[in-house]
N, C-alpha and C positions, 0 to 999 in steps of 0.2 A: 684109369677106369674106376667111375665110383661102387662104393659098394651098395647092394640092394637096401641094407640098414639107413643109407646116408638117402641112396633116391625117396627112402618113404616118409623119412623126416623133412624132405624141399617138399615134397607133398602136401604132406599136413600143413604146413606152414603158407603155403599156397591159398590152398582152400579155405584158411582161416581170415588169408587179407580179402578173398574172395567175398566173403560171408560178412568182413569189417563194415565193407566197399559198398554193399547191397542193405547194411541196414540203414534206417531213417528213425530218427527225433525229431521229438519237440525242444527247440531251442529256448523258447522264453514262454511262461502264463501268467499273469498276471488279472485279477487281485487273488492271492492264497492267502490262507490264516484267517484274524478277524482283520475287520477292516470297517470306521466309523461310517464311512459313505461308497458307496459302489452304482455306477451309472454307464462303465460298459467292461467287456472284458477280453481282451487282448491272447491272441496266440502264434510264434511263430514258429513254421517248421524248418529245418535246417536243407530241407531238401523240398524242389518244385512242385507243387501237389495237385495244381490245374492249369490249365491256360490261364494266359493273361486278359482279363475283365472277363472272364465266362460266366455272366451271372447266374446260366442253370448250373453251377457244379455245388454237388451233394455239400451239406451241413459236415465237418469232419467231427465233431460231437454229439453225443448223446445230452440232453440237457436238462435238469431234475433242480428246477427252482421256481420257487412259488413266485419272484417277477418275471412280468410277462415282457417278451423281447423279442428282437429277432436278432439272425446274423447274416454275416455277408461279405464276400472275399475281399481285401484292399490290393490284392496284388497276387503272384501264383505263391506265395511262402506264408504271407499274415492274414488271419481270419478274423473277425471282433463282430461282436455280440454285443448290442444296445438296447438296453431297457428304455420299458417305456416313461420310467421316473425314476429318481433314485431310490431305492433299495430301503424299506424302512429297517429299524434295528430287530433282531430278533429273526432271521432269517438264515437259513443254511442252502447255497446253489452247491449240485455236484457237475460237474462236467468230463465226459468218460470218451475218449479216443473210439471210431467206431472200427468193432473188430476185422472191417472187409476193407478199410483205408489204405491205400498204397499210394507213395510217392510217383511221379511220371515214370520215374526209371524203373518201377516195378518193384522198387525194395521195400520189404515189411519194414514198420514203425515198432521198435523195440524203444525201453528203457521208462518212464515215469509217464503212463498213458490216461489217470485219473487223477482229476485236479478239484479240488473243491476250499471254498471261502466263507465264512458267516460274517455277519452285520452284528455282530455282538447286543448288548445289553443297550438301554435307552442312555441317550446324555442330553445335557441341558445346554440348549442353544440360546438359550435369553432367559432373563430375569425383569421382573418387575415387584418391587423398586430394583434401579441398574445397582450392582456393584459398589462399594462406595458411599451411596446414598445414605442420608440420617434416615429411620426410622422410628416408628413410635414403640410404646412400651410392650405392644402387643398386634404388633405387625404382620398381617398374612400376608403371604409371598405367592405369588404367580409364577411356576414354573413351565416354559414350555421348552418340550422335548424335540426330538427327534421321531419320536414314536413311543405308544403306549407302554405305562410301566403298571405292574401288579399291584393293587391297593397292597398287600402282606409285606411285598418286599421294600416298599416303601416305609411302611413304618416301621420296618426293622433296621434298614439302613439310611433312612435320612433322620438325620438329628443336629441340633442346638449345639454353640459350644460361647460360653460368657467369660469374657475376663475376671481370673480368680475365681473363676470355679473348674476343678479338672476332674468334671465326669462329663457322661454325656446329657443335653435333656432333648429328651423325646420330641415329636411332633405329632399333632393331630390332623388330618383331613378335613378341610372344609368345602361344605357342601350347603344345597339351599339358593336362597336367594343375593348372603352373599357373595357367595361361587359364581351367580350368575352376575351378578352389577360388577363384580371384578373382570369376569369375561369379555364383558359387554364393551367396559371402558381401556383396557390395556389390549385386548386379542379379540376382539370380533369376528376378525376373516380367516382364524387359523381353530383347525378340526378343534373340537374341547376333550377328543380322546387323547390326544397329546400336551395337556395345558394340566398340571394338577399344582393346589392350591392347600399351602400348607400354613398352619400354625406353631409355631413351639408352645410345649404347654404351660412353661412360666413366665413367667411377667419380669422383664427385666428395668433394672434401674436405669434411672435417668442418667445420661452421659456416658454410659460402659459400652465397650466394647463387644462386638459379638460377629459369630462366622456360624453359615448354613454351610454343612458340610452333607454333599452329594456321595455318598461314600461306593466302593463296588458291591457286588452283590444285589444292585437293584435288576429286576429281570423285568423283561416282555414275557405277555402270553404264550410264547413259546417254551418259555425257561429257560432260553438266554440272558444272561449275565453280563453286566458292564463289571469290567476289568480293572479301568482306574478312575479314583476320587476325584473329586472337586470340589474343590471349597468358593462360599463366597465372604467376604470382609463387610460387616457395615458398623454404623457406630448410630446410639442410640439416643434420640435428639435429647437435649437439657432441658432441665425444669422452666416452665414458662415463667418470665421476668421481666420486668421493664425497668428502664434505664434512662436518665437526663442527659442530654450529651448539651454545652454553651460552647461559646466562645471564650477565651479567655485571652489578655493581653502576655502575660506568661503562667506557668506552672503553679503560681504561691497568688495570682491575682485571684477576684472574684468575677463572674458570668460578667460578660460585656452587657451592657444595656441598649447598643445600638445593634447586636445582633441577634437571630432568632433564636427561642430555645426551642429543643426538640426530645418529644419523649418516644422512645424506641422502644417494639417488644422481637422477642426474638422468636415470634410465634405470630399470624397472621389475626388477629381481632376483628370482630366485625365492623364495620363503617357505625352501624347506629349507637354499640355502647364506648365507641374513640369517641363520638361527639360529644360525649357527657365527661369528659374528663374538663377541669375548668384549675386556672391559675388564679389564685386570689392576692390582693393587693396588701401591703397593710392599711390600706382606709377602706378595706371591707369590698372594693370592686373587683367583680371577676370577670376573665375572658377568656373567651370560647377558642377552640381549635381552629386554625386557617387551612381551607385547603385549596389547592388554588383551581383555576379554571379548567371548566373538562374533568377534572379530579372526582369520580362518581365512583370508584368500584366499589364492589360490595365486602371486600376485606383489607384493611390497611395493614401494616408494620411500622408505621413513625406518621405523628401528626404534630405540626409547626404550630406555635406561637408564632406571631407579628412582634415584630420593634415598634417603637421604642418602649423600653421598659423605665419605669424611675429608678433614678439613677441613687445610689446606696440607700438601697430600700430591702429587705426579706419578702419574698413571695413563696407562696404555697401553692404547688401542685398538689390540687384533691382527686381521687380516680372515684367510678361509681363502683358500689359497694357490690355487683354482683358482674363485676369484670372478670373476664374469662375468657381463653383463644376460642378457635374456632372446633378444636376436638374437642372443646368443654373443660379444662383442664382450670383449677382457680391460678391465681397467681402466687407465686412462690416465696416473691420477698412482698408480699401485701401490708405485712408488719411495718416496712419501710415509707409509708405513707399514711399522711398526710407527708409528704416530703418538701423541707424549707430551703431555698435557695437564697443566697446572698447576693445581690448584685453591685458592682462595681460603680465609683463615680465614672461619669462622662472621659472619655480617656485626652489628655490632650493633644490639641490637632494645629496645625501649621500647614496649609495648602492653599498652593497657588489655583489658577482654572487650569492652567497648561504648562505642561514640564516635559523637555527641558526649554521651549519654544512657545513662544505666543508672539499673536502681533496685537497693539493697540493702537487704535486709530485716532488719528494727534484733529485735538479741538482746546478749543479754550479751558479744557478741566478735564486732557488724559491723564488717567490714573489707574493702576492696575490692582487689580481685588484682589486681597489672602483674607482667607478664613480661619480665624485664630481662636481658641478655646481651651483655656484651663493651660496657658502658654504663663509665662512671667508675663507680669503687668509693667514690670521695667523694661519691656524690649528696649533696652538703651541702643543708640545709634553707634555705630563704629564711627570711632574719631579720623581726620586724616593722619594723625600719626600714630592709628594703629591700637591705640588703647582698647580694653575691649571690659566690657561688664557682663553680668553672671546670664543676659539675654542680649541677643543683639541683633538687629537688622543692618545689613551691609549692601552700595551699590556702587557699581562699578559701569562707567560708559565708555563705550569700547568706540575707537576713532580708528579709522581705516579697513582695509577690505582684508587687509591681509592679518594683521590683530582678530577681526571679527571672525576670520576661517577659523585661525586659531584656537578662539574660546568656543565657536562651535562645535570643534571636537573634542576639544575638554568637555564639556557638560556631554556630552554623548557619551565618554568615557565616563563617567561617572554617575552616570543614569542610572540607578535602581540595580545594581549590579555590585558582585565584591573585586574588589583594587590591591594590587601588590603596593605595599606600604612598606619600606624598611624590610622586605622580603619576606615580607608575611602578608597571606591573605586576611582583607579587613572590609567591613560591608563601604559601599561609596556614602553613605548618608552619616557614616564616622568620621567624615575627613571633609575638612574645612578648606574652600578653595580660594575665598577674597582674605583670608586671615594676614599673608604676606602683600597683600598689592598696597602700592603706595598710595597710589591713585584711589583710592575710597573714599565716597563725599560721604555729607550727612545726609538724612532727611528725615525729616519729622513727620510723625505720628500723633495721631488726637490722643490722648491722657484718657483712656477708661476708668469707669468708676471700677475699682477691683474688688473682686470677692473678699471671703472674710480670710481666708489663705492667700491675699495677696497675690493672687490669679487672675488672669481674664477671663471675662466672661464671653460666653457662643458669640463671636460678631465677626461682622465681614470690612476690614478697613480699606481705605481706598489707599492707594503708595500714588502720591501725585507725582508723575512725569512729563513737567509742561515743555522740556525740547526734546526736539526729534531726535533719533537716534537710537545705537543697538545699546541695551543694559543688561549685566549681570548682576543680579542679586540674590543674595543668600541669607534666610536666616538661622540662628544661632539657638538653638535654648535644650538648657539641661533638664527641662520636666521634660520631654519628648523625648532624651536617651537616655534617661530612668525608666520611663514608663515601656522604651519599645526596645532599644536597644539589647544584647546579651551581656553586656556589663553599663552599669553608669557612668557616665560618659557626656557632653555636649552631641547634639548629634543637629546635622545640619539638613535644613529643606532650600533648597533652589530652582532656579528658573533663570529662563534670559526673556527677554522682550524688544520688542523693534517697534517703536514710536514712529507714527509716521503718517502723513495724506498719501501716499504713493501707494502704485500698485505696479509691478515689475511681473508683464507674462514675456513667455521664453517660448522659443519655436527654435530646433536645429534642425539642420538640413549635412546633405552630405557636400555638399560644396560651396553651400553658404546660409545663415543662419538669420534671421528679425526679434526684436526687443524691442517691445511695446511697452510707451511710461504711459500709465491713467490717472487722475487725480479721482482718491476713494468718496469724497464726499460731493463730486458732481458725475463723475466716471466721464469727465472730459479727457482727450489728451493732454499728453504735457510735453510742449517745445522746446528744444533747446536742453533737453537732460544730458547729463554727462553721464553716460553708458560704458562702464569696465566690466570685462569678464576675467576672470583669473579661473585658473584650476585648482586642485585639491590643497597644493601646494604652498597657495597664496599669489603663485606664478602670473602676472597679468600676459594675458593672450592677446587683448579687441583693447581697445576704446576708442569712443566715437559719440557722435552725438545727435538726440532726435530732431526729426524736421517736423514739420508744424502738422503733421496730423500725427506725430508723437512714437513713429516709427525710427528707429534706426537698424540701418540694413546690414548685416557682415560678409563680407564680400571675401568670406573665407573657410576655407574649411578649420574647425575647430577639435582637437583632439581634449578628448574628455576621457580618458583613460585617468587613471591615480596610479602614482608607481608603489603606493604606502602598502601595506597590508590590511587583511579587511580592519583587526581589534586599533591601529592608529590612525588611518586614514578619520577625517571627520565628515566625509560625506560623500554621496557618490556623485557624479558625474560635474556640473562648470558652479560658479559663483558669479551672478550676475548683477551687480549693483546699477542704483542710478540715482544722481544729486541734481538735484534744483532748489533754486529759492522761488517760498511760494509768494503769495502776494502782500503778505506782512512782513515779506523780507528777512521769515526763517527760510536758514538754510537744512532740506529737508531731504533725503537720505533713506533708502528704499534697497530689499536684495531679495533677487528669489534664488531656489536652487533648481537646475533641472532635472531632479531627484524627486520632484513634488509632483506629481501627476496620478494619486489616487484619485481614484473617482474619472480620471481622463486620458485612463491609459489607452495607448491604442488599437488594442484588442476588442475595447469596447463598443469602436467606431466600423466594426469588418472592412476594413480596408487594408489591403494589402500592402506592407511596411516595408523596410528593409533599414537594417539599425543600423550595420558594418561600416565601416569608410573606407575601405577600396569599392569603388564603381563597380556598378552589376554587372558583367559578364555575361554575354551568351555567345556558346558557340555552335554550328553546324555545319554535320557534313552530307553532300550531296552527293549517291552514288549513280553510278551509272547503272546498276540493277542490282538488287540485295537478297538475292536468292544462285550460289553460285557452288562450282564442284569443285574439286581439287584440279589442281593445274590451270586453273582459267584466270584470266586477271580480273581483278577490281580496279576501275577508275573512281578517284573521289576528288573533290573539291570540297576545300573547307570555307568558311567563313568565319570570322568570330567580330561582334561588336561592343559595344559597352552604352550603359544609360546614361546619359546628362540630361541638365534641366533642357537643352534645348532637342529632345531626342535620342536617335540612336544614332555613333558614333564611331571612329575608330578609335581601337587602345591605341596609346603611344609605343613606340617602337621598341620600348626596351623591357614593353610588358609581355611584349608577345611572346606566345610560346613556342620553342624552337627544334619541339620532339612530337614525332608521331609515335605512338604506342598502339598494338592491335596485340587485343587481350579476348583468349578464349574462355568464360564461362566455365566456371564447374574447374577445369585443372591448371589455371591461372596461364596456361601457355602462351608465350607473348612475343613480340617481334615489333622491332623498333627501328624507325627511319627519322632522318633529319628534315625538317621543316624551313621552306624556302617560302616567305611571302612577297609577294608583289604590291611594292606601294600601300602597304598598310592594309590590302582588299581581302587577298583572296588567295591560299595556295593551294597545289595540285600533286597529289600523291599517286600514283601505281603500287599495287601489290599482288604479283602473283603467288595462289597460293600453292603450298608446296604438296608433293602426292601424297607425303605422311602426316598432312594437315588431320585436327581432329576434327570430326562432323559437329556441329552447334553452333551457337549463335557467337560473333566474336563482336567487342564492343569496340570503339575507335575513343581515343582518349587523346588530345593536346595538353604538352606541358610543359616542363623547361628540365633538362639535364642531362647530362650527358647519353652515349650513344649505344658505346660499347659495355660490354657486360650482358648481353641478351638475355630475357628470360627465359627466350624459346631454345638456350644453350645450357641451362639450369642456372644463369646467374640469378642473384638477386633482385627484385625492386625498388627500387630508392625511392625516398621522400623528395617532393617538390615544392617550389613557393606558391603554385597554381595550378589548377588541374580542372580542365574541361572535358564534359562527357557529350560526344560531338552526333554518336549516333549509333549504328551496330547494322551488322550482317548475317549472314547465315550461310554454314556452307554443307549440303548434303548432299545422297546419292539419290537419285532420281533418276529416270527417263526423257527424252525430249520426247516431245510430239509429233510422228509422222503423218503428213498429211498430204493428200495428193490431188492437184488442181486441173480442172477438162473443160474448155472454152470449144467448143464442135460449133463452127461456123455451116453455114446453111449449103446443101449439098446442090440446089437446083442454082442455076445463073440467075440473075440478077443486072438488071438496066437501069441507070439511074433511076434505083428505088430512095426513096425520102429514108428509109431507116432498112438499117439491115438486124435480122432476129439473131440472137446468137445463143446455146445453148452453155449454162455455166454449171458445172458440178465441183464437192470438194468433198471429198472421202478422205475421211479418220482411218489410218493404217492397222498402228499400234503405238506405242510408246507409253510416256506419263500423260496426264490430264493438260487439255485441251482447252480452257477455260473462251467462253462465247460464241 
């Protein structure tokens, strides 16, 4: 038996979990403190405080803030409160628990019952100029806020700060007209209570550094207080200048003369005093600024000279004497002009019309044109054994089809690109390609009259190439890897050419291909050509020969794959040559490549292609209905054909695919059966499907490999050589449609009547949809 002392202590102890039990909280409020933006506010109770969606149940707050809002239950525990904007800065809500609120179960709301948050001080939500930006030497700044800030505390805490100097400088208010044209053109549509427009009061140097520092203690009309700084970073545009930019052939040359010169300010000028800037010659002629079509705005930053200029001559950019940007600013280095430029001789030139490839068209006087200038006047000829002089023109004719692959992708390889050399990278136009070939004839060149430096003069020579056939030629000369080169050096220009009356078009197909020969100076056919194809390799595929309307057919499919990689390979897809003798009894020598088809590509024609060489494929499957539940079967029959030129086809036997795959969408679930065809036509599948089949669409796939391994068992997927997408299904839960049919034949007798009436009805029960 306990004692009276121990019963009064389970007592108290009682009554206290009693009292635990029966009180109620607020679990969460939110926003408290300051807070930069506030647009609703949130409270949860720890215990049921209305029915669920009761939209009459009482406000559980008291609510003491200058934004207007409403609130409204989300659930019987959270309540939330939406203003009708957000919240400018400078504002204090209180929110106070109402003292008659009780939870469902009737227990008083003890513990933290008033809750309250301010919107602090103003902050600066944009800037104009952005962040970042040059500015001028006395640049007002567009501030807009968040909400209005006190003219007093403004000037006491927004201030200046400049590189190398460490105090603060002040700011002034700007007001007036230009307050408002700032307005006008940066912030139009945003209140101008929130926009304030400031200046620092000094003048800062050209090029320095500088930061607008938003510091705390700026208040709103309330006397709220922003809490923390802000700074912004800009940098202070440079003194207005202008500047000659040429061309040069390297670092120590003078201004090219074949290129424009251009004078640049780093400040916008006006259009009318750029036009007055003028380049004078030394024979006293001056020329005006170029600007090109369209070209009207009313402020520039760079206005172009035209080429050609004379060539080692000084000229003189003169500017007009009351040049000045667009804030009025003179220019800085003015001292700097009248400013004399030197220009450079003519630079020398070695080009062909076309590199690494051209064709010329064989006549009584083919010759192919280089443009040579300020080159050695001795172009001396490379000897056949190899000798070579301090300029050289070299040519090399290249006999066979498989020789000819070969230098085609040398010259491709050395195309304007830099080459592994002795394991060092070296530009291609440093490295000499005919210098070792045995085979190098002569050919002569006209004797130019030469300058007084024993140079050529500007002239275009003809390289006469009077037989047919492919050429490699290359010239030599050491003024062109003086003048262009990174070191001095011989540096070489090259080209091949293909002499020739022939014209070689190419048509492939996927199971067999035509080669058409034309003669170029009547564009007749040409009979009887000898037609080879080789691959990248030099590999011959075809040959054959055209019939009298100059067709030769290939009665083959041709693989034009390259096994090389892209950087040796020398071209993409066949090499198609073709030989005849024309009517003077040259034998003449013709190649396209089927890599040539700019301008004729297929895309250009919207006709629908297919490049591949395995034959097109189609397959399809035929269900017996494609809308099914679980446990029911699908009957299908497949089909699959292939294209040839003469239609649609069956594949051969060993193409066919000998796996059925039925794959479910979304969780790759799949089930796989063996594929039996009949005579090349047609095979026939069942599949019931199973009761823990997933509901969705499931796709039918034909393809080849093995059986086992399901994926409907978690195996994997394997890769195949082929794969048809044959069709798809669907399998979901539905209703059938019950319907019920009444044919009421006529109740009175009837004697050989001609027609008997018969009454027909069909009533829709229930189930799924009925469709007609």
């Amino acid at each position: 038996m306990k004692s009276p002392r121990c019963l009064l202590l389970i007592f108290l102890v009682l009554c206290a979990l009693q009292h635990v039990a029966q009180a109620a909280g607020i679990s969460t409020f939110s926003p408290q403190g300051e807070v930069a933006r506030a647009r609703q506010v949130r409270a949860t109770f720890s215990e049921p405080v209305t029915g669920f969606g009761d939209p009459a149940a009482p406000a559980p707050f008291v609510v003491d803030c200058p934004g207007k809002g409403e609130g409204r239950w989300l659930d019987e525990r959270r309540w939330v409160y939406d203003f009708e904007r957000d919240l400018e800065p400078g504002l204090r809500c209180m929110f106070s628990l109402r003292p008659e609120l009780k939870a469902r179960s009737g227990a008083q709301f003890s513990g933290k019952t008033s809750f309250s948050f301010s919107t602090g001080g103003p902050v600066v939500v944009q800037t104009f100029p952005y962040a970042g930006d040059e500015v001028d030497e006395e640049q007002v700044f567009v501030l807009v806020q968040n909400g209005a800030a006190t003219a007093a505390s403004l000037l006491a805490h927004l201030y200046c700060e400049m590189e190398g100097v460490r105090e603060r400088i002040p700011v002034k208010l700007i007001a007036g007209t230009v307050r408002d044209e700032l307005l006008k053109r940066h912030a139009e549509d945003i209140d101008p209570q929130r926009i304030s427009t400031v200046q620092c009061v000094q003048r800062f140097p050209s090029g320095a550094a500088m930061r607008l520092i938003w510091d705390k203690g700026i208040a709103t009309t309330s006397g709220l207080a922003t809490g923390q700084s802000q700074a912004y970073e800009y940098r202070v545009r440079p003194v207005f200048s202008a500047s000659v930019k040429c061309e040069r052939e390297n670092a120590n040359a003078d201004c090219s003369p074949l290129l424009p010169l251009t004078l640049s300010f780093n400040s916008p000028v006006s259009r009318k005093l750029a036009q007055d800037v003028r380049i004078m010659g030394a024979d006293g002629a001056k020329r005006k600024p170029w600007f090109g079509p369209g070209d009207n705005a009313p402020e520039v930053e760079s206005i172009r000279f035209k080429p050609p200029f004379p060539a080692k001559s000084a000229l003189t950019i003169e500017l007009p004497r009351n040049l000045q940007d667009s804030a009025g600013r003179a220019l800085a280095n003015a001292n700097q002009f009248p400013l004399k430029i030197s220009m450079a001789d003519y630079p020398p030139l070695a080009k062909f019309p076309a590199a690494p490839f051209g064709i010329v068209e064989l006549d009584d006087h083919a010759a192919l044109p280089v443009t040579l200038r300020n080159v050695e006047a001795n172009l001396a000829l490379r000897s056949v054994d190899g000798t070579a002089a301090p300029g050289m023109l070299s040519n090399l004719k290249i006999e066979g089809d498989a020789a000819t692959i070969e230098w085609i992708g040398r010259l491709r390889q050395f195309h304007e690109k830099n080459v592994d050399v002795n394991g060092s990278s070296a530009e291609s136009r440093s490295v000499g390609l005919l210098a070792r070939e045995a085979a190098v004839k002569k050919l002569d060149l006209p004797v130019p009259q030469s300058g007084k430096d024993g140079s050529r003069p500007f002239e275009v020579v003809g390289i006469p190439l009077p037989a047919p056939g492919f050429y490699v030629l290359e010239i030599e000369s050491q003024r062109l890897g003086t003048a262009l080169l990174a070191k001095p050096a011989p540096m070489y220009v090259r080209t091949s050419a293909l002499v020739t009356n022939l014209a070689v078009h190419v048509k492939l197909g996927r199971e067999n291909s035509a080669v058409w020969v034309t003669a170029l100076d009547s564009a007749r056919p040409v009979a009887k050509a000898d037609v080879r194809i080789s691959d990248c390799n030099g590999k011959e595929l075809w040959r054959g020969v055209t019939s009298a309307d100059g067709v030769a057919m290939v009665p083959q499919a041709l693989d034009s794959a390259c096994s090389m990689d892209w950087e040796r390979r020398p071209f993409e897809g066949l090499f198609v040559s073709a030989r005849a003798t024309d009517a003077k009894g040259r034998a003449d020598m013709a190649f396209a490549l089927t890599s040539w088809t700019e301008g004729i590509e297929l895309f250009r024609f919207h006709v629908p292609t297919d490049t591949g060489r395995p034959a097109t494929a189609a397959a399809h499957t035929v269900f017996d209905r494609t809308l099914l539940r679980t446990g029911e079967t699908v009957s299908m029959k497949h089909f699959i054909r292939m294209q040839t030129r003469h239609g649609m086809g069956p594949l051969p036997e060993r193409d066919l695919p000998d796996r059925l795959r039925i794959i479910h969408r979304g969780s790759a679930q799949e089930f796989r059966f063996p594929l039996a065809w009949h005579g090349q036509r047609a095979a026939h599948s069942e599949f019931v499907i199973p009761q823990q089949a997933k509901l969705g669409h499931y796709d039918v796939v034909l393809d080849s490999g093995p059986i086992e391994h399901s994926a409907a068992n978690g195996g994997p997927a394997d890769s195949t050589r082929q794969r048809y997408s044959s069709g798809s299904f669907r399998v979901e839960e539905f209703r059938l449609p019950l319907l019920q049919g009444r044919v009421t034949p006529p109740s009175r007798l009837l004697v050989m009547p001609n027609e008997i009436p018969f009454d027909v009805q069909l009533n829709y029960l229930n189930g799924g949809g009925a469709a007609g």
